[in-house]
PQR file with spaces between the fields and no chain letter, atoms N, CA, C, O and H, PARSE charges and radii, in Angstrom:
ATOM       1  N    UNK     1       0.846   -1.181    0.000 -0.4000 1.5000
ATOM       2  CA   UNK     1       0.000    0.000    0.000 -0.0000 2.0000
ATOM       3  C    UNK     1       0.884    1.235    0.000  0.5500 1.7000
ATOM       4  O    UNK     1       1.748    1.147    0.873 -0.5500 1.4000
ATOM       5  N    UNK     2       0.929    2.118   -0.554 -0.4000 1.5000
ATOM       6  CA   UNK     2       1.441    3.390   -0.923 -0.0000 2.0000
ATOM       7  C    UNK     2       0.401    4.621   -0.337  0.5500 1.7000
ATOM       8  O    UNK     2      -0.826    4.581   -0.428 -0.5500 1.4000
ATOM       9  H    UNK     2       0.227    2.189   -1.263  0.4000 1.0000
ATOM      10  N    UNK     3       1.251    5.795    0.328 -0.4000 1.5000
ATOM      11  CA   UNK     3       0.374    6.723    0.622 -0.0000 2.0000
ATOM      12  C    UNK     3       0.800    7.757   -0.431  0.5500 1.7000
ATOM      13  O    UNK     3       0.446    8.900   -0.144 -0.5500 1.4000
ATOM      14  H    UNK     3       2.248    5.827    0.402  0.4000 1.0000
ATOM      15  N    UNK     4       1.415    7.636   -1.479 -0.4000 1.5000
ATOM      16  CA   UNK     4       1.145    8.961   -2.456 -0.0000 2.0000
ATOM      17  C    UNK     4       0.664    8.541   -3.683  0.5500 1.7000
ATOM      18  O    UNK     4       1.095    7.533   -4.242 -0.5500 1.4000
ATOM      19  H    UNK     4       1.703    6.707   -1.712  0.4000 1.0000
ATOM      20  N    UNK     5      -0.355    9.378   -4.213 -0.4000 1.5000
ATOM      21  CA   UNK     5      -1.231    9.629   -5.085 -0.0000 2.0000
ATOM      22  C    UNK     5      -0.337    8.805   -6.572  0.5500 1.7000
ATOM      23  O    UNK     5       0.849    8.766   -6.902 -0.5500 1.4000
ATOM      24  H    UNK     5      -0.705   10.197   -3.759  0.4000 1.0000
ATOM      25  N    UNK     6      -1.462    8.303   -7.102 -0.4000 1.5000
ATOM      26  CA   UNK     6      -0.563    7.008   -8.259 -0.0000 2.0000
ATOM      27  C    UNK     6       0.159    8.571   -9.480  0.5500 1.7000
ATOM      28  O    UNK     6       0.112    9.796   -9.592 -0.5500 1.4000
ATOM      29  H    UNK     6      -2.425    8.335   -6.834  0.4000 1.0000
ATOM      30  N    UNK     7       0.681    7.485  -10.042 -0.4000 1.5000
ATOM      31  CA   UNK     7       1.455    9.010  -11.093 -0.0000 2.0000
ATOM      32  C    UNK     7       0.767    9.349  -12.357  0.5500 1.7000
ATOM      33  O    UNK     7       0.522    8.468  -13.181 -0.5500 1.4000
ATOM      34  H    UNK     7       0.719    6.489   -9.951  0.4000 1.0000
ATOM      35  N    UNK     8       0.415   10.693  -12.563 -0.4000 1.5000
ATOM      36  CA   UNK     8      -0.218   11.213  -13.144 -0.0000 2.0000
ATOM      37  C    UNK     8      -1.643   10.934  -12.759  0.5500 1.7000
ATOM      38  O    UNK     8      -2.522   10.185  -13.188 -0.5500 1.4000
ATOM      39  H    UNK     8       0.614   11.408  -11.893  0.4000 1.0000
ATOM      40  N    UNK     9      -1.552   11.754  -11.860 -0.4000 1.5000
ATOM      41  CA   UNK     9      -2.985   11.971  -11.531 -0.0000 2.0000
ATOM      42  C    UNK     9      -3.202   13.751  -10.727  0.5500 1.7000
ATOM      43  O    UNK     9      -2.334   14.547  -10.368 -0.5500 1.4000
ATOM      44  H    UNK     9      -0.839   12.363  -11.512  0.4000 1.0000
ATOM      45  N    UNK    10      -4.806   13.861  -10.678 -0.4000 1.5000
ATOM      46  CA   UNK    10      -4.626   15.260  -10.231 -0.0000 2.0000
ATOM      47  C    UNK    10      -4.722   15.118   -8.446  0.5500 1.7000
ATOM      48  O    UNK    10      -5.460   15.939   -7.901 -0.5500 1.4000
ATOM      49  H    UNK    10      -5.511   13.215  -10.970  0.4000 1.0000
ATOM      50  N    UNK    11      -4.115   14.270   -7.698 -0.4000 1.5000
ATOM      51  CA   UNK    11      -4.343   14.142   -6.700 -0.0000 2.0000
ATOM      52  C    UNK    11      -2.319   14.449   -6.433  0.5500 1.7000
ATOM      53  O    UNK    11      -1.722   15.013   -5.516 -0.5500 1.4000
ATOM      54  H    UNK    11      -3.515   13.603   -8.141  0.4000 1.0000
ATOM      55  N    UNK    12      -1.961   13.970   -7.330 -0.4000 1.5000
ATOM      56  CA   UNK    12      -0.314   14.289   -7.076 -0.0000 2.0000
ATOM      57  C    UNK    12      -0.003   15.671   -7.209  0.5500 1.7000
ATOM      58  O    UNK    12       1.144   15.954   -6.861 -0.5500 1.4000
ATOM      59  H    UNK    12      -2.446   13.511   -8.074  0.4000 1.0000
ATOM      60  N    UNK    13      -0.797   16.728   -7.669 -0.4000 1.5000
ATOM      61  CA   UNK    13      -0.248   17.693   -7.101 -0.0000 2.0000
ATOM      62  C    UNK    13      -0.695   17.993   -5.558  0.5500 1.7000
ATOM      63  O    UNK    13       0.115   18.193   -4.654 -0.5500 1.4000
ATOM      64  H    UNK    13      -1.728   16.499   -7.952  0.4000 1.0000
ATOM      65  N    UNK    14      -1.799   17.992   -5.437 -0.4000 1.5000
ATOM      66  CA   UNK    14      -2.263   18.229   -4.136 -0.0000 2.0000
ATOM      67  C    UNK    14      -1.357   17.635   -2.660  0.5500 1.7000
ATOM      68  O    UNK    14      -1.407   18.074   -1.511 -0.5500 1.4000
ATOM      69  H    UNK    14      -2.457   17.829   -6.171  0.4000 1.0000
ATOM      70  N    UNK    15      -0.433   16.318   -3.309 -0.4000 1.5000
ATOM      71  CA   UNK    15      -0.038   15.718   -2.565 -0.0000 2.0000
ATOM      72  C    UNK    15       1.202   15.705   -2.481  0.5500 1.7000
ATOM      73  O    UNK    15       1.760   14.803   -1.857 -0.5500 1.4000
ATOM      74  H    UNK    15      -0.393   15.961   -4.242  0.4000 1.0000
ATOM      75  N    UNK    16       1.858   16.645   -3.053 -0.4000 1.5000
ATOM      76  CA   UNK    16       3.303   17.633   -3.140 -0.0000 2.0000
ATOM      77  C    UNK    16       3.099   18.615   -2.462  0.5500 1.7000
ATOM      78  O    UNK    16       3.663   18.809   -1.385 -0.5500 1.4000
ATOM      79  H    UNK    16       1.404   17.378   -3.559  0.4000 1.0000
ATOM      80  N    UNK    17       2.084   19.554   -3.094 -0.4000 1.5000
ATOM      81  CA   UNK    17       1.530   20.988   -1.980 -0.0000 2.0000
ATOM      82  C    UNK    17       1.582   20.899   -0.480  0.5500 1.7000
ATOM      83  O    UNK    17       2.113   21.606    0.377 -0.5500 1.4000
ATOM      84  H    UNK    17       1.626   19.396   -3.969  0.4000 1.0000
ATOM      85  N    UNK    18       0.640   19.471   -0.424 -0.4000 1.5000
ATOM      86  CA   UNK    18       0.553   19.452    1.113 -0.0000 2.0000
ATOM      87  C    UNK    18       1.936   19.270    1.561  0.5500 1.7000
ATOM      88  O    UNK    18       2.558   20.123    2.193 -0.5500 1.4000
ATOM      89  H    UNK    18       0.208   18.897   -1.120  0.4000 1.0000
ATOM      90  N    UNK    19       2.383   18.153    1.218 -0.4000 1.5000
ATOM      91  CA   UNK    19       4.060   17.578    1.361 -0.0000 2.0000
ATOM      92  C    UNK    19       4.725   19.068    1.486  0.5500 1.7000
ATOM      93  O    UNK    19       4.696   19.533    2.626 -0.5500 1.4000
ATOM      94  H    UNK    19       1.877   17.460    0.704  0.4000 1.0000
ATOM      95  N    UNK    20       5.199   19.716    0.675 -0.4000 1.5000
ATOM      96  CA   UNK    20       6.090   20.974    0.964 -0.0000 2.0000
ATOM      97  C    UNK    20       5.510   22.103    1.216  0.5500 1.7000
ATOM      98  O    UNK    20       6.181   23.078    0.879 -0.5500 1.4000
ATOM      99  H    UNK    20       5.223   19.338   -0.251  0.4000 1.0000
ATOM     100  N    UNK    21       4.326   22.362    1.773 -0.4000 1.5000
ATOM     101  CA   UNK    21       3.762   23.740    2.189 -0.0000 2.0000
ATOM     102  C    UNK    21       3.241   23.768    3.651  0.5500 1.7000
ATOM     103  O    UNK    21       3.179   24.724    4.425 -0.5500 1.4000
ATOM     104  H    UNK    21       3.781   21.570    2.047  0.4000 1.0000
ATOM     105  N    UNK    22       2.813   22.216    3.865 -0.4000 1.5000
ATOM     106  CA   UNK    22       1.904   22.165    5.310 -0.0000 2.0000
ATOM     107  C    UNK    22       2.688   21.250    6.066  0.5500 1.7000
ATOM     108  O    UNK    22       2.842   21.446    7.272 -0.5500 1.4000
ATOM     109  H    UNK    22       2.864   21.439    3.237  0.4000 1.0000
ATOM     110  N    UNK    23       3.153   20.364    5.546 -0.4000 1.5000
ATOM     111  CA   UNK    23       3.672   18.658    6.661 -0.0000 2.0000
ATOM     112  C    UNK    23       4.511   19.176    7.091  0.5500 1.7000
ATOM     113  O    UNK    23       5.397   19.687    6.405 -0.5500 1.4000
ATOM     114  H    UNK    23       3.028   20.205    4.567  0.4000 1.0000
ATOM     115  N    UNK    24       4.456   19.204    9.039 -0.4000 1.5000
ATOM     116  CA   UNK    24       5.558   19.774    9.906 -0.0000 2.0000
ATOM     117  C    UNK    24       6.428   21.370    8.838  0.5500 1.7000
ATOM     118  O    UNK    24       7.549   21.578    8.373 -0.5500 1.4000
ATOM     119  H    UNK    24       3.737   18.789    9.596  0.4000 1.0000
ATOM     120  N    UNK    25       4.989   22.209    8.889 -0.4000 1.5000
ATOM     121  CA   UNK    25       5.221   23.858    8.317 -0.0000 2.0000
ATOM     122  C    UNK    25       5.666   24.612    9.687  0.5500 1.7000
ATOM     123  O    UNK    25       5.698   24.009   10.760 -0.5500 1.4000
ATOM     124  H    UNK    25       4.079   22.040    9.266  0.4000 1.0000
ATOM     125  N    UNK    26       5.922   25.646    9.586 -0.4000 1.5000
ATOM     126  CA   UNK    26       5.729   27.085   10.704 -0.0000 2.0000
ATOM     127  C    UNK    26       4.444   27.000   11.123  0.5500 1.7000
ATOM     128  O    UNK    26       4.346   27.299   12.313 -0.5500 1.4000
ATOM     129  H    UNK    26       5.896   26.135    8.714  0.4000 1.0000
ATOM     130  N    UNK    27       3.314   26.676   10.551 -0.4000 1.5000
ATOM     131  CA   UNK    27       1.833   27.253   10.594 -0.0000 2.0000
ATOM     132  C    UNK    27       1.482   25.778   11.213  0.5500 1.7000
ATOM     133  O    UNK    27       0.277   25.608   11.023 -0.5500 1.4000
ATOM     134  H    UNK    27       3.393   26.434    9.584  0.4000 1.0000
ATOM     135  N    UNK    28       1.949   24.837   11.763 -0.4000 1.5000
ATOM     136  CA   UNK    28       1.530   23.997   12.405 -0.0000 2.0000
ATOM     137  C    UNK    28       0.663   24.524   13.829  0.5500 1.7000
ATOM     138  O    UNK    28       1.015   25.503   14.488 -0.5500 1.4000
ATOM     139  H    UNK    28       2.927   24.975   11.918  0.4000 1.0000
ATOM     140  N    UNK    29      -0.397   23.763   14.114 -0.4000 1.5000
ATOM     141  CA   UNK    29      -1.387   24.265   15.393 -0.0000 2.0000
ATOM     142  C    UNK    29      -0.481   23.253   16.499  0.5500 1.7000
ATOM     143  O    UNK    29      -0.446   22.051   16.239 -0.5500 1.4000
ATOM     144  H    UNK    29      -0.682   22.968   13.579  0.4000 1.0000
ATOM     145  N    UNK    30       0.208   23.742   17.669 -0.4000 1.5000
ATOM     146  CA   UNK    30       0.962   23.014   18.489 -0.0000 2.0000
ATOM     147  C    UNK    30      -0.092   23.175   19.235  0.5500 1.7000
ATOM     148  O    UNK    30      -0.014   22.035   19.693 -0.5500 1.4000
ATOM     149  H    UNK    30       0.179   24.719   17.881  0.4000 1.0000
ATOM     150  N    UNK    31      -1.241   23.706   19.886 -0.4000 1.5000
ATOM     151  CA   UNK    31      -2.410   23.809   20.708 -0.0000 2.0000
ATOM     152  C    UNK    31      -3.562   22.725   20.442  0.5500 1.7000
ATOM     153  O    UNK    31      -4.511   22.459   21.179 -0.5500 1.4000
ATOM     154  H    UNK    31      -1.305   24.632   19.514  0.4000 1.0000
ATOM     155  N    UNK    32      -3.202   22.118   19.085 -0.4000 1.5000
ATOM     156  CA   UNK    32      -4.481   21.091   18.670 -0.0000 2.0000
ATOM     157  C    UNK    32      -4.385   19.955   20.171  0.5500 1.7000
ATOM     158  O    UNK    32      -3.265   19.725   20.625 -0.5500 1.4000
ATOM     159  H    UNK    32      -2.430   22.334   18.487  0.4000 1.0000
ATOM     160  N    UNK    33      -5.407   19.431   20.719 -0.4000 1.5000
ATOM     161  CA   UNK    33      -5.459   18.177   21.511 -0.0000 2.0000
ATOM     162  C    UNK    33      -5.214   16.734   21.052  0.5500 1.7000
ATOM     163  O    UNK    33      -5.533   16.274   19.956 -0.5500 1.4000
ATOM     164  H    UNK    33      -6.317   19.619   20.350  0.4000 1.0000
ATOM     165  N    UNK    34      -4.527   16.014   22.177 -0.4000 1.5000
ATOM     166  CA   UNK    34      -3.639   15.076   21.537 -0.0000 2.0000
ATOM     167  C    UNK    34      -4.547   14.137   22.306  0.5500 1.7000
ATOM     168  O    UNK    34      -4.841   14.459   23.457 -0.5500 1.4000
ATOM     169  H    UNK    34      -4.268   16.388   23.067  0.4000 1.0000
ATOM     170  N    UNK    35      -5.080   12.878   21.735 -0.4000 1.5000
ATOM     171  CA   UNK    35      -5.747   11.928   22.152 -0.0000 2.0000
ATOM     172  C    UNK    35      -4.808   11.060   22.766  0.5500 1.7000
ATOM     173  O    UNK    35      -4.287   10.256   21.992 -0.5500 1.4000
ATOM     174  H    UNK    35      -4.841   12.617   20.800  0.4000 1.0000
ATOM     175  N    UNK    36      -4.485   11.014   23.852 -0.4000 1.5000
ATOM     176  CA   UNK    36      -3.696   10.199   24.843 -0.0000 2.0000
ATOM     177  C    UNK    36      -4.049    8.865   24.637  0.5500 1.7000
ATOM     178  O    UNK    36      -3.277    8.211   23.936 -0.5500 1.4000
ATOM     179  H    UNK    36      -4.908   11.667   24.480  0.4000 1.0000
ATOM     180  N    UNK    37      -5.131    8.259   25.131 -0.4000 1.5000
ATOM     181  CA   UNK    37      -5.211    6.937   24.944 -0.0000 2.0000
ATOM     182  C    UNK    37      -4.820    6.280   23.509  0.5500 1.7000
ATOM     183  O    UNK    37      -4.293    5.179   23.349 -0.5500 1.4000
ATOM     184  H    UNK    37      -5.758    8.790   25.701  0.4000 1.0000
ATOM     185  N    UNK    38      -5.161    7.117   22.603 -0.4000 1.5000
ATOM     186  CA   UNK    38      -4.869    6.871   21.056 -0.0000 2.0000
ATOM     187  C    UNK    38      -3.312    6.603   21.298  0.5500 1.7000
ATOM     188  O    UNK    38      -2.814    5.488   21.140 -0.5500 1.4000
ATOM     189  H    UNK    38      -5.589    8.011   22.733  0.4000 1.0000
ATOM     190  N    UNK    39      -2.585    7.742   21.700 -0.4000 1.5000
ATOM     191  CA   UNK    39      -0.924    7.407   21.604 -0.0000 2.0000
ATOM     192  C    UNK    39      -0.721    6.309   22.516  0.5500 1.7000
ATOM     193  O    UNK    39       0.142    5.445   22.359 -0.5500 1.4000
ATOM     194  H    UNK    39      -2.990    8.648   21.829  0.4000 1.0000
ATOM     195  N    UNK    40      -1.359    6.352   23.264 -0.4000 1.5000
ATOM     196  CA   UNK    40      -1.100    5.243   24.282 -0.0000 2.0000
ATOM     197  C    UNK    40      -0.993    3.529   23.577  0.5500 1.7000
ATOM     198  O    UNK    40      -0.157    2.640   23.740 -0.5500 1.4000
ATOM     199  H    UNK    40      -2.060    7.053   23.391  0.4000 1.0000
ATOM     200  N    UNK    41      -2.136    3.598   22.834 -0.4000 1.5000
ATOM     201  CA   UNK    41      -2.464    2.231   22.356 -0.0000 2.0000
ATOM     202  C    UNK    41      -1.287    1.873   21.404  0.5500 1.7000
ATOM     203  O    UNK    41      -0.683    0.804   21.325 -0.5500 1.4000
ATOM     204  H    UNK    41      -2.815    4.321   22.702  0.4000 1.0000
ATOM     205  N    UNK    42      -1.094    3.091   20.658 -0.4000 1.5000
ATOM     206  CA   UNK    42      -0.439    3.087   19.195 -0.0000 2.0000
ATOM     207  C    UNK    42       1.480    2.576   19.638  0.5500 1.7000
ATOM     208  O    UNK    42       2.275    1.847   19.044 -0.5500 1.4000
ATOM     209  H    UNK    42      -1.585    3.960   20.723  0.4000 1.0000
ATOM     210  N    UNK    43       1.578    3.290   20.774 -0.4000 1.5000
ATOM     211  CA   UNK    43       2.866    2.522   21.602 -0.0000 2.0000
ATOM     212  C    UNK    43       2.811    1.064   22.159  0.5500 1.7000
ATOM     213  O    UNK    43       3.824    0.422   22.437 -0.5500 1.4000
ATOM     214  H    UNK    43       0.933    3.882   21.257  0.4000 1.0000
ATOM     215  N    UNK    44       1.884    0.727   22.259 -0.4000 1.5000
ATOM     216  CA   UNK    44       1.730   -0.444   22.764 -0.0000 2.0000
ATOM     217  C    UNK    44       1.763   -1.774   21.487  0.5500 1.7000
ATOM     218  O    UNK    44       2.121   -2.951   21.435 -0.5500 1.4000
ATOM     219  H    UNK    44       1.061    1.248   22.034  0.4000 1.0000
ATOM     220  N    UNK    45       1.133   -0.716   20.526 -0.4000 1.5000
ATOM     221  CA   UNK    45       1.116   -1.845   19.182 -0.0000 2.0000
ATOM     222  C    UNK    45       2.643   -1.835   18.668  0.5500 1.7000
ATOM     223  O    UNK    45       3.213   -2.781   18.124 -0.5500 1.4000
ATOM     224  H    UNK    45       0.842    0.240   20.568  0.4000 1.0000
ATOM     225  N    UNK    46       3.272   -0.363   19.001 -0.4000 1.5000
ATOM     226  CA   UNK    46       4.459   -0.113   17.975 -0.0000 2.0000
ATOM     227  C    UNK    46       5.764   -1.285   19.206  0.5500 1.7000
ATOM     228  O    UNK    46       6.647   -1.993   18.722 -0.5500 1.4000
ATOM     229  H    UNK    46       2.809    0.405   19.443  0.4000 1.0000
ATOM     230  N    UNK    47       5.548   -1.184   20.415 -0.4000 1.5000
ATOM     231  CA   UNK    47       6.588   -1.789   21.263 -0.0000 2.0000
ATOM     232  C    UNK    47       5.969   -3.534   21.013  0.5500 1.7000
ATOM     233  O    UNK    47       6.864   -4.378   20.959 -0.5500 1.4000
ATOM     234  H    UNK    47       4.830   -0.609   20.808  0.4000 1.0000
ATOM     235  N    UNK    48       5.064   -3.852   20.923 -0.4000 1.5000
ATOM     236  CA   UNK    48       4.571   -5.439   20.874 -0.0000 2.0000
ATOM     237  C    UNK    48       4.938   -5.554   19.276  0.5500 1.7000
ATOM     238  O    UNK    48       4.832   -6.732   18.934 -0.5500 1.4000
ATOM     239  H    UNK    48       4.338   -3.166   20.966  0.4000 1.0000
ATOM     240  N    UNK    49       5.310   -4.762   18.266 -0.4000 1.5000
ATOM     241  CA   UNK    49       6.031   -5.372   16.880 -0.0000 2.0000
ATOM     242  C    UNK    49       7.411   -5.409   17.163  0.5500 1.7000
ATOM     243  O    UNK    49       8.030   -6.401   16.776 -0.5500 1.4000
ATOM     244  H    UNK    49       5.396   -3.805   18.544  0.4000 1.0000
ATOM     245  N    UNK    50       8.054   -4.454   17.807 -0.4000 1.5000
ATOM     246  CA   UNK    50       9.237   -3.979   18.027 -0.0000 2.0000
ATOM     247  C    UNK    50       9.709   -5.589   18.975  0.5500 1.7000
ATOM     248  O    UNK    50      10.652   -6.277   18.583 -0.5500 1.4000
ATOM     249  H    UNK    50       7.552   -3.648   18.122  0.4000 1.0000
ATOM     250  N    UNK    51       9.129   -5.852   19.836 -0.4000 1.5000
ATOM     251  CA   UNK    51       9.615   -7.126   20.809 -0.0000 2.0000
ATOM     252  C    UNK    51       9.019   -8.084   19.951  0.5500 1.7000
ATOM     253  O    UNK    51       9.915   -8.914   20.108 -0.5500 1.4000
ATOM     254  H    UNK    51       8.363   -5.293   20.154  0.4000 1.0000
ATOM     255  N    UNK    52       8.272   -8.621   19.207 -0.4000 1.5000
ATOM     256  CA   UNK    52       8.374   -9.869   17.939 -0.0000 2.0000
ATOM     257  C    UNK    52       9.462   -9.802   17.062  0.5500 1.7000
ATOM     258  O    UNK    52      10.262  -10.711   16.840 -0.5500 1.4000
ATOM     259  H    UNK    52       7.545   -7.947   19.079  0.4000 1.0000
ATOM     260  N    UNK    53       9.454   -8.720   16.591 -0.4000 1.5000
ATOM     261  CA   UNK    53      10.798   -8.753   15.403 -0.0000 2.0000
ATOM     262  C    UNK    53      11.940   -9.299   16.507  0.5500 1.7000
ATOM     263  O    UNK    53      12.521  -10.385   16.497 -0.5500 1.4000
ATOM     264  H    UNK    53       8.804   -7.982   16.771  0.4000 1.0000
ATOM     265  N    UNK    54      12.061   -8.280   17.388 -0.4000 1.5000
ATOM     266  CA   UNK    54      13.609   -8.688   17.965 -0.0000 2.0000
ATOM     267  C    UNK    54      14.048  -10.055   18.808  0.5500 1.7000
ATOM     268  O    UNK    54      15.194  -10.348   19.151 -0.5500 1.4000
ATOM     269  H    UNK    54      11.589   -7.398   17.397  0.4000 1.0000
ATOM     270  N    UNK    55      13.019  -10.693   19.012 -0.4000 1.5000
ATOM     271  CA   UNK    55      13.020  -12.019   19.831 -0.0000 2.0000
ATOM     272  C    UNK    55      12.551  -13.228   18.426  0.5500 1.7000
ATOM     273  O    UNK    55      12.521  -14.436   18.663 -0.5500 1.4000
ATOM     274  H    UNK    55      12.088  -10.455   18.733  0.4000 1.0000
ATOM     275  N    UNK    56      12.252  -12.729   17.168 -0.4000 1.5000
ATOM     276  CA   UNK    56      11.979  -13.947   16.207 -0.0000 2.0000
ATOM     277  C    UNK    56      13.160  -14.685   16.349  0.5500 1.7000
ATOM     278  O    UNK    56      14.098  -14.288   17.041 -0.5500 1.4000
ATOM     279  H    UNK    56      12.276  -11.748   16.976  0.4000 1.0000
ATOM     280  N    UNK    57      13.161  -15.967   15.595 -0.4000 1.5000
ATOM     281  CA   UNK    57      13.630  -17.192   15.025 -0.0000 2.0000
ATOM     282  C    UNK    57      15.308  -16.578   14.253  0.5500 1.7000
ATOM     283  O    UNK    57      16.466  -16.835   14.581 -0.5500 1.4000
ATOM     284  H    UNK    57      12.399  -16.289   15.033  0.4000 1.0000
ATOM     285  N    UNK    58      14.641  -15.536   12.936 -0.4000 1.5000
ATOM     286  CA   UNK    58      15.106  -15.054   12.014 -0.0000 2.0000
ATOM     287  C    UNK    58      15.574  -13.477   12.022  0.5500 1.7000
ATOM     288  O    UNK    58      14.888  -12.745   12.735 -0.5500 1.4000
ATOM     289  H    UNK    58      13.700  -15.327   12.670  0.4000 1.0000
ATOM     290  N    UNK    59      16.460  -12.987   11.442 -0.4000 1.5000
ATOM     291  CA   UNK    59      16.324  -11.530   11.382 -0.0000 2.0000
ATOM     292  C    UNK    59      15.420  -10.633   10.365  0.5500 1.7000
ATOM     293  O    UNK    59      15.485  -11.102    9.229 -0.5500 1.4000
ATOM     294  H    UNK    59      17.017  -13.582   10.863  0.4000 1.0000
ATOM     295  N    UNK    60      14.802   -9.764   10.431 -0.4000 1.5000
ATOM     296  CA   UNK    60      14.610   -9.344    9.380 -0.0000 2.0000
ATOM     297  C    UNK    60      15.242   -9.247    8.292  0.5500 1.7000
ATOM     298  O    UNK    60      16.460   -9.093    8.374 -0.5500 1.4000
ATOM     299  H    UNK    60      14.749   -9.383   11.354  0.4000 1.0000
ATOM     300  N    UNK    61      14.538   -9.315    6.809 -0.4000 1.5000
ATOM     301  CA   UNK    61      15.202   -9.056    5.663 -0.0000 2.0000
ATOM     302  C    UNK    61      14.148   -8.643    4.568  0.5500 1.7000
ATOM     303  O    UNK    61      13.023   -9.032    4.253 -0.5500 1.4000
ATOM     304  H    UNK    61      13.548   -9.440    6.743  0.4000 1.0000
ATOM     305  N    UNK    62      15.313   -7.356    3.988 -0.4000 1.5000
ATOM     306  CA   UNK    62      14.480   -6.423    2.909 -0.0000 2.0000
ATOM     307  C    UNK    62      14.112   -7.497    1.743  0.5500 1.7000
ATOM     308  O    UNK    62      14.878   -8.432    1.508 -0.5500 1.4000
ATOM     309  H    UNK    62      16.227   -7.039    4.244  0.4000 1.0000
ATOM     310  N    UNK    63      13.303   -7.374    1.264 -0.4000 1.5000
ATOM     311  CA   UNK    63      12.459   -7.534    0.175 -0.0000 2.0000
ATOM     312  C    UNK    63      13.395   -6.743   -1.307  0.5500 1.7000
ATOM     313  O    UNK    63      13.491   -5.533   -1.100 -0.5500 1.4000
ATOM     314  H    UNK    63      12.681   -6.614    1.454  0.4000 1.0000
ATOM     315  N    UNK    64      13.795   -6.999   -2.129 -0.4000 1.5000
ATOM     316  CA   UNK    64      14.611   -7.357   -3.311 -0.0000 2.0000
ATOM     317  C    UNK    64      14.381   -5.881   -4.008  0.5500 1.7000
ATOM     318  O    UNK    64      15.238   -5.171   -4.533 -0.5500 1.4000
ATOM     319  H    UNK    64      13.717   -7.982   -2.297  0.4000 1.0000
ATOM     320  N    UNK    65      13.103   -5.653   -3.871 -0.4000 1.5000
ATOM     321  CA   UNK    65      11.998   -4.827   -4.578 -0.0000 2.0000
ATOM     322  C    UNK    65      11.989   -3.027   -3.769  0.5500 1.7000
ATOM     323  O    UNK    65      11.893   -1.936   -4.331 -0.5500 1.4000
ATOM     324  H    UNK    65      12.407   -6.230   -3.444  0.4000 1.0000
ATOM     325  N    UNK    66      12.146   -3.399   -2.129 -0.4000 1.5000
ATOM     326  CA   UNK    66      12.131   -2.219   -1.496 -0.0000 2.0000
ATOM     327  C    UNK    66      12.678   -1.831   -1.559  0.5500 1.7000
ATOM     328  O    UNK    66      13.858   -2.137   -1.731 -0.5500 1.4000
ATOM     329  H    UNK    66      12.224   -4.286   -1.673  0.4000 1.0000
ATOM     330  N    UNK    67      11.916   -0.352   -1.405 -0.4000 1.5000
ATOM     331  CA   UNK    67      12.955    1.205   -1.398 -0.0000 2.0000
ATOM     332  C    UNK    67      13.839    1.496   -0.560  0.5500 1.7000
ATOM     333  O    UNK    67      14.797    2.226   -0.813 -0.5500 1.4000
ATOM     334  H    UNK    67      10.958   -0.104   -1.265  0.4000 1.0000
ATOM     335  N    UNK    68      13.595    0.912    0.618 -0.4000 1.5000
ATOM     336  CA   UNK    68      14.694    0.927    2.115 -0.0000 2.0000
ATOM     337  C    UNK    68      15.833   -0.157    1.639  0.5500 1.7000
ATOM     338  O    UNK    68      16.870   -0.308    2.285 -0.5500 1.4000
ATOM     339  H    UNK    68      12.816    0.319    0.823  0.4000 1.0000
ATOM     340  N    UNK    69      15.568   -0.820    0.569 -0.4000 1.5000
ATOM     341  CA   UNK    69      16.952   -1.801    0.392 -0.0000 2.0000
ATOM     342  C    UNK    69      18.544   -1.352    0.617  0.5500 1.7000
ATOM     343  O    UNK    69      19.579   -1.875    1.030 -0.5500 1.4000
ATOM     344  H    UNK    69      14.726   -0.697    0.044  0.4000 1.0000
ATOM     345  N    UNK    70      18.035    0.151    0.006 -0.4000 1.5000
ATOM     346  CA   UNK    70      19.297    0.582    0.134 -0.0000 2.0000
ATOM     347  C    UNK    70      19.972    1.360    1.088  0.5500 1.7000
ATOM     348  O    UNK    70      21.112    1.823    1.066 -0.5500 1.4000
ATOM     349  H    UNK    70      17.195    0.576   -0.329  0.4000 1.0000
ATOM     350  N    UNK    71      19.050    1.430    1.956 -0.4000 1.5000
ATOM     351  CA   UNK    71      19.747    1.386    3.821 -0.0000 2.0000
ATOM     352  C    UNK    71      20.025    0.061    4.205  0.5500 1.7000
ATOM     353  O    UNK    71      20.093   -0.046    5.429 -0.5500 1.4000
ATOM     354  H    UNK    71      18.123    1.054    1.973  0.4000 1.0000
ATOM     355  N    UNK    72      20.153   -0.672    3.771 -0.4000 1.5000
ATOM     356  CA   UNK    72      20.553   -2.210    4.557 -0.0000 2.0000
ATOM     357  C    UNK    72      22.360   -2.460    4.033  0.5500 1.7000
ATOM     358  O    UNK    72      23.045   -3.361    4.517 -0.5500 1.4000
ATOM     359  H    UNK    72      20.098   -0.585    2.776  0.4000 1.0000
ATOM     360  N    UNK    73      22.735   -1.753    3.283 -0.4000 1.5000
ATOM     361  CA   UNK    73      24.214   -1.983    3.383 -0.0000 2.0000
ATOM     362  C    UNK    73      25.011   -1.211    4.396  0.5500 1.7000
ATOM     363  O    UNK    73      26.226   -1.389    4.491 -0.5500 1.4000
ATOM     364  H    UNK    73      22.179   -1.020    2.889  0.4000 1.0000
């Protein structure tokens, strides 16, 4: 699954704009309310993947195809 807009489409500009005008801008609302339990849970899911990967059988390994391949040297 991919979160940017397929290529050539009119959703890829919109999704550059946002990308370089708004994502972590100056004009960010630091006053918006932060749903605690939400972060709460979302740590709990991110530390229970984090302790499977690191206690598996196997180590992880990139996929042939991925874009992160080329952080693994």
């Amino acid at each position: 699954m991919s979160v940017a807009p397929e290529p050539d489409t009119p959703e890829v500009k919109i999704f550059k704009d946002w990308l370089t005008q708004r994502y972590h801008a100056p004009s960010d609302d630091v006053e918006q309310p932060v749903d605690l339990a939400a972060a709460a849970k979302y740590e709990e899911i991110i530390r229970a993947l984090l302790l499977n990967v690191a206690n598996g059988d196997r180590r992880p390994e990139w996929k042939a195809e991925s874009f992160f391949q080329r952080y693994a040297q």
